[in-house]
Phi, psi and omega in degrees: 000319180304308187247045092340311239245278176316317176275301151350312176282345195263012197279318205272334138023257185290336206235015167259310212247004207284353172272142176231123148239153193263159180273176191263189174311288163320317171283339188275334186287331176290289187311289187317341187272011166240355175278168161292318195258085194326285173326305185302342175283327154288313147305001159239000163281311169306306172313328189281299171320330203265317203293314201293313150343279167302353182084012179243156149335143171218144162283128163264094196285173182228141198257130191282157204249110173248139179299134172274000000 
């Protein structure tokens, strides 16, 4: 029963959630106003939406988290 359970959630997963949405113009412009470098920022956030759009990959960096 258990791995019934299991394949059903992962059935419903991968084709319920399988939708992205990207942010709008206003949010990205929202983020962006606190970096220094604006522009650049807003051009790789658009860049980024268009990738997500089309269905392709984006890079995310992952930032290491340090301990004090």
């Amino acid at each position: 029963m258990k791995i019934h359970f299991q394949i059903l959630s992962a059935f419903c997963s991968i084709f319920l959630v399988s939708e992205v949405h990207s942010i709008s113009n206003y949010e990205i412009l929202k983020i962006c106003r606190k970096e220094r470098l604006e522009k650049e920022c807003v051009k790789r956030l658009k860049l980024n939406r268009e990738l997500l759009n089309k269905g392709k990959p984006i890079r995310i960096p992952v930032l290491k988290y340090k301990v004090k």
